[in-house]
N, C-alpha and C positions, 0 to 999 in steps of 0.2 A: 504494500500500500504506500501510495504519495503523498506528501501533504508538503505543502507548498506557504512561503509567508510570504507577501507583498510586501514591502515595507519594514525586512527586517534587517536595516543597518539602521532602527530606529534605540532611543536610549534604554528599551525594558526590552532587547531582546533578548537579553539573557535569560531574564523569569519563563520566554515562550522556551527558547530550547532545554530550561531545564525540566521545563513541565513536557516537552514532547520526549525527551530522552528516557526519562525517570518511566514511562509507559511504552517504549519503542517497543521491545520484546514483545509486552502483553499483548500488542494493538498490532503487531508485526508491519509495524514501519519500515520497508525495506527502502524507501529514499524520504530524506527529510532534507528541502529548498527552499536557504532564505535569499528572497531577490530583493533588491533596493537599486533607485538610481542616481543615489547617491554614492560617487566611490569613494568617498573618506569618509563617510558614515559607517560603510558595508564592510572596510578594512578595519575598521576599529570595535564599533557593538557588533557588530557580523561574526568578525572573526572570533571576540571574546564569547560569541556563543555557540559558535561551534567546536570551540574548545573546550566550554565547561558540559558541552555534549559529547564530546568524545573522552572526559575525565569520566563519564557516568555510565557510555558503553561504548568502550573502544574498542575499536573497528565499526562505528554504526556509520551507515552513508550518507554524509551531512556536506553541502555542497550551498557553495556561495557562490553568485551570479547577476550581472545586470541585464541578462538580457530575458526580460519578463515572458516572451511565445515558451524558450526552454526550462523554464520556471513552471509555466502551466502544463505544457505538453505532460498528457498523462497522467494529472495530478490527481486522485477521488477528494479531495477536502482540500481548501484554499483557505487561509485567513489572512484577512486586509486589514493593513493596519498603518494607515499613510497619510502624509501631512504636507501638502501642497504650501508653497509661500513659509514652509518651516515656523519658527516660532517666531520670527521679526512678525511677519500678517498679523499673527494670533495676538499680538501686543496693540499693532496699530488700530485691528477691531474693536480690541476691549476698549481701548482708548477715545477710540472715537463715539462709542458712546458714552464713557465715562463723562468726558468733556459737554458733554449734556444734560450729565448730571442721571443717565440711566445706567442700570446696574451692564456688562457687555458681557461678560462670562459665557465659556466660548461653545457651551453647552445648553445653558437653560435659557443665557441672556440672546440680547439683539446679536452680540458676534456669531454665533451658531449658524444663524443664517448665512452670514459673507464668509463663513467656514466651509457651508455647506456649497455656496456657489462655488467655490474654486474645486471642491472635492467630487461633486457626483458626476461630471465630465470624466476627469481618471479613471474613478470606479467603473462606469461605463463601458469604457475603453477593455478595462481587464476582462469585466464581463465580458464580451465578445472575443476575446482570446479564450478563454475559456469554455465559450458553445464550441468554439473551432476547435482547440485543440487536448482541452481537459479529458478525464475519460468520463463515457456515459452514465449517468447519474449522482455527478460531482455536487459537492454542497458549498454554496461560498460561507462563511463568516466573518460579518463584517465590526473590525472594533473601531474602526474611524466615525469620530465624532463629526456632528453632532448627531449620534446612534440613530434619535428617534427621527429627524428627519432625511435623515442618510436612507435609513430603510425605508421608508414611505413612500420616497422618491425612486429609489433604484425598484420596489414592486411595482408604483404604477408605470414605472419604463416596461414592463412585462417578465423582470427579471426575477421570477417566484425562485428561484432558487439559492437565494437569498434569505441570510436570516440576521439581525442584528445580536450580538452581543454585547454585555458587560458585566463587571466582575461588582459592579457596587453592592444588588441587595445578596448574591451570594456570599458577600465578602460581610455584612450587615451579622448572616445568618453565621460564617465562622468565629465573628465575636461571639455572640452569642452562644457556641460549643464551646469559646472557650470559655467564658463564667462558669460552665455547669463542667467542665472538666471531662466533655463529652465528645464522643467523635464527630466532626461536622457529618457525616453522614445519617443522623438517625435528630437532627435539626431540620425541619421542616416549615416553613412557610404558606402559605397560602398572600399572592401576590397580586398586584391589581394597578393600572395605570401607563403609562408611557417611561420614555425611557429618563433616568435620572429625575422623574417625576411619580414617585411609585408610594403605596401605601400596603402596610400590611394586616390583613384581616384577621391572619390568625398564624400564630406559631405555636409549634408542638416539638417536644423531647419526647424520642420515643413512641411517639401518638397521642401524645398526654399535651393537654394544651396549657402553654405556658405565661400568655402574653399579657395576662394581668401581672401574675408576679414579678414581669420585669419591666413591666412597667414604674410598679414600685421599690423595685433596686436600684438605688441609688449611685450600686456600678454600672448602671449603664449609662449613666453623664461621665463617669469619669474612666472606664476601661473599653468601651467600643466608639465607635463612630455617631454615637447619638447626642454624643459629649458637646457639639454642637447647637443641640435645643437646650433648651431649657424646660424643666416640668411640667411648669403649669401648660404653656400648649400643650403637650404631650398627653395630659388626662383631659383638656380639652376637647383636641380630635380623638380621643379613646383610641388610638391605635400607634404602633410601631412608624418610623416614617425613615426614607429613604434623606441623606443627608443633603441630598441636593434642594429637598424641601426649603433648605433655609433661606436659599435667595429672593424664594416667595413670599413668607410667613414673617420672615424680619429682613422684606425688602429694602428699609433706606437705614437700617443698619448695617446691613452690607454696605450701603456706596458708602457710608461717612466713615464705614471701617478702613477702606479702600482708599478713599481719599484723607482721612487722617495717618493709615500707614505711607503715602505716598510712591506706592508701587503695589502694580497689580500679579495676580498669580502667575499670570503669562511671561509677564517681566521677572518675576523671581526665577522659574523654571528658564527662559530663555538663556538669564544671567549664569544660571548655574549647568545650565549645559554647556554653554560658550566654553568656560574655564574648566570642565572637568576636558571638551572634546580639545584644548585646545596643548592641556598638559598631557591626555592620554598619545596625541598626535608625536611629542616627541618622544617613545618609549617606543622598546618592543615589546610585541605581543606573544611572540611566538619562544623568546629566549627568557622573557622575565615577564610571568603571567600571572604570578602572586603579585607584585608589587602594582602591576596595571589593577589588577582586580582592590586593592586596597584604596589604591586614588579615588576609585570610582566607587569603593564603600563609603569612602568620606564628603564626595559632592552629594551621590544620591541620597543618602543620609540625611543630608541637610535637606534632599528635597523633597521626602518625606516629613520631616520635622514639622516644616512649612505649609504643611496642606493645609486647604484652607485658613489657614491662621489670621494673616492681615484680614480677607471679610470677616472672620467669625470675632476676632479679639480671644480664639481658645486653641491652643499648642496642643498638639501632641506630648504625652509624657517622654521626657527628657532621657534617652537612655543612647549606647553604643549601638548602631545599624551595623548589620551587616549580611551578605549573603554568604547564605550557606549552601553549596552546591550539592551535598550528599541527604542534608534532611529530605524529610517527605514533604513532597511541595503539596501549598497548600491550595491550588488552582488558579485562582487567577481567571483572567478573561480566555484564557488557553483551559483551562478547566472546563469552562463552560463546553466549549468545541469539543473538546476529549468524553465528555461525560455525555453527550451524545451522540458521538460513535464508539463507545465502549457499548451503549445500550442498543443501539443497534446492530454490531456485531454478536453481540450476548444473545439478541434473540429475546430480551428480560425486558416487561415493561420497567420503567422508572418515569421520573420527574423533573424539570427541571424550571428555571427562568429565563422567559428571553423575548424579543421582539417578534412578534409572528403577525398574521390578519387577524383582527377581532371575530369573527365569525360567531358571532354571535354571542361573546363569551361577554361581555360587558352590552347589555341590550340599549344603550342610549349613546354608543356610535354604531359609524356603520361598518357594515363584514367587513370591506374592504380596509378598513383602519388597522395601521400599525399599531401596537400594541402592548406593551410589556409586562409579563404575564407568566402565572405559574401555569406549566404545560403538560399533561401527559406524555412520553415518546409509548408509543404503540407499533410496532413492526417497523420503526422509522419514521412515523409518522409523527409528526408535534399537532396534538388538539389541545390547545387551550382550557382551561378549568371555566366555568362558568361562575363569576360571580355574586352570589346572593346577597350578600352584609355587606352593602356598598356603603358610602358616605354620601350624604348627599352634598358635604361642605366637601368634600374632594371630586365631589364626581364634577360639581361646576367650575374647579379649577381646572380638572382633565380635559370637559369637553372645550372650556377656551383654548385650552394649547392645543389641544390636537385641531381645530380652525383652523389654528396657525399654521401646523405643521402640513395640515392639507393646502393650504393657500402657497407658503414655502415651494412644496413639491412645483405645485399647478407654475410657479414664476419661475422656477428653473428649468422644469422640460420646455417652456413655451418662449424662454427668455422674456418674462413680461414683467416691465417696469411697475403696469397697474396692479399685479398681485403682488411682486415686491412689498407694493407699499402698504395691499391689505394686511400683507402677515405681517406686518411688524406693527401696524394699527391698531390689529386685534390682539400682539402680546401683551398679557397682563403686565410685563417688566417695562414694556415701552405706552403703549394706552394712548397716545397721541397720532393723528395725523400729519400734522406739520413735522413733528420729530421722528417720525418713520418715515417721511417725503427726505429730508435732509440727510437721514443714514441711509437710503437706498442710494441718492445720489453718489455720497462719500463711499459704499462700497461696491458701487459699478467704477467710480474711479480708480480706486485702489485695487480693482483685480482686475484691470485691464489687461496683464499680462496673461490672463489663465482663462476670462473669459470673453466674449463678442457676439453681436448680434441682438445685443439687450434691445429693445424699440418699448 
């Protein structure tokens, strides 16, 4: 079996190779391609991960290359994970709406959009390498942001073979194992929403439903990813909430967190990739690979520390980062992909989360809506859970972004200024005309290079 990355001379690709190596054997991975077209990307995070793949099964057939047809040719599973305009754009986006005074954030905010124009052309592109040359019954998955309108867009192109990933409420659900000192596998969810816009209805240890009591544990502010709310919403909306929640729920605390830190997340992460790619650039990789892997414990480090921090005013606890190459990985957005083709080959229903069409599984959108979603796999097949215990204060946050997300799509297949300006009109973060007329302008300007034909 093949599995192919797009985009892996990106800065986490080691987490992907350690999570596809750590499973090569069981999954019988007999070729595993990371392509990037970037060549000092691809000789530096590329090669450090096909190294720490070949420290985990040496002799597996792990091959680096820029030329994307022999990347796909014959691949059964692709993961896309790529970033047009690099992270200078992702600054200039946030920025330009910051300077407005709206939150840009390059996922829930107005940037997502001028994220997404520069990105669904590429994706596009792959997709069509991949009808021609992948083998029959290939799966793309896609982690390139912004997930939920990435997928929406690349399904209504007719690309069904498509699915969005991400690692957040997975990653939600292994805090959570690990409070209870529990395996993440026997943490269960029940999921509901879009993507990095998601609510959870119900979690269970075991089968045993848990999400009152952690509700009222107090480690969950301060040892998972929730550490970012604060209580009182939390018994408010009565449910678990995906962290990306907060740019919504404590909108103009974010911008005044952002503009009182005076650098945005894009800008931290830009900064700190500049100077890890710019010292790993003078080293070798191949002679001295502990000391390369240590540089890059101590950027990345820091840019975990970071997450979210400046919008939220709340740090990560303070400790030594580091990657461990031999522990048992804990998934990741490469997880997600792997966990359903391990259930696929098994033959074994299971469950998982992910972006798929509503079909009916949320009844107030429509089938065709993106979605992200706890999913049955069945013989391969992802159906969606239906959910009953909706919110009704979540569900009118959902159905506005997904508007947007539909209007998004509709502007970018069509190149249309006038939907442009409806989705950003209609985002709850931007809610103005005039101010979504001025940021469509400024990001047809600024991605001039990547797009054309806007009218």
């Amino acid at each position: 079996m093949k599995i192919t990355v797009i985009g892996g001379g990106g800065v986490r690709s080691m987490f992907l190779a350690k999570s596809l190596a750590q499973r090569a054997e069981e999954l019988n991975f007999t070729e595993i391609v990371f392509m990037d077209n970037d060549p000092v990307k691809l000789n530096i995070y590329g090669k450090m991960a096909k190294r720490v793949a070949e420290m985990i099964v040496p002799g597996i057939c792990f091959k680096l290359t820029m030329d994307a047809k022999e990347a796909i040719r014959d691949a059964d599973y692709i993961i896309t994970t790529i970033r047009p305009g690099e992270d200078e754009a992702r600054c200039r986006d946030e920025r330009a709406a910051l300077n407005r005074g709206i939150l840009g954030q390059e996922t829930t905010g107005a940037a997502g959009f001028s994220f997404a124009m520069r990105t669904v052309s590429s994706l596009a592109e792959y997709c069509e390498l991949a009808k021609e040359y992948a083998k029959p019954g290939f799966k793309i998955f896609n982690f390139t942001n912004p997930a939920g309108v990435v997928s929406q867009t690349l399904r209504d192109m007719g690309y069904d073979f498509t699915y969005g990933i991400c690692d957040s409420p997975s990653g939600l659900l292994h805090n959570f194992a690990d409070l209870y000192n529990a395996d993440p596998s026997v943490v269960t969810g029940e999921y509901y929403g879009l993507n990095h816009l998601g609510f959870f209805s119900s979690i269970k240890l075991n089968g045993q439903e848990i999400m009152p009591d952690l509700m009222n544990d107090p480690r969950l502010y301060t040892d998972t990813d929730m550490r970012v709310f604060k209580p009182d919403l939390i018994n408010h909306m009565g449910c678990i909430l995906n962290e990306y929640l907060y740019y919504f729920y404590y909108r103009q605390e974010a911008v005044d967190n952002i503009l009182n830190a005076g650098i945005t997340r894009g800008e931290v992460i830009r900064d700190i990739n500049k100077q890890m790619t710019a010292e790993l650039s003078g080293m070798d990789i191949d002679t001295d690979f502990e000391s390369c892997l240590k540089v890059f414990e101590k950027w990345y480090g820091r840019r975990e520390a970071a997450y979210m921090a400046n919008e939220t005013g709340v740090r990560r606890p303070e400790k030594e980062w580091k990657f461990d190459i031999y522990a048992k990985d804990d998934g990741g957005y490469a997880g997600v992909a792997l966990k359903y083709i391990t259930t696929k080959l098994s033959g074994h229903d299971s469950e998982m989360i992910l972006c798929v069409p509503n079909n009916g599984a949320i009844p107030e959108l429509k089938d065709s809506d993106v979605v992200e979603i706890t999913c049955d796999i069945k013989n391969g097949e992802l159906i969606p859970h239906r959910i009953e215990n909706r919110s009704e204060i979540a569900m009118e946050l959902i159905k506005r972004v997904k508007i947007y997300e539909r209007l998004a799509s509709k502007a970018i297949r069509e190149k249309s200024i006038s939907a442009a300006v409806d989705c950003l009109m209609v985002h709850p973060l931007v809610n103005s005309y005039s101010l979504a007329k001025e940021l469509v302008e400024t990001y047809i300007e600024n991605n001039r290079e990547y797009i054309s034909g806007w009218k």
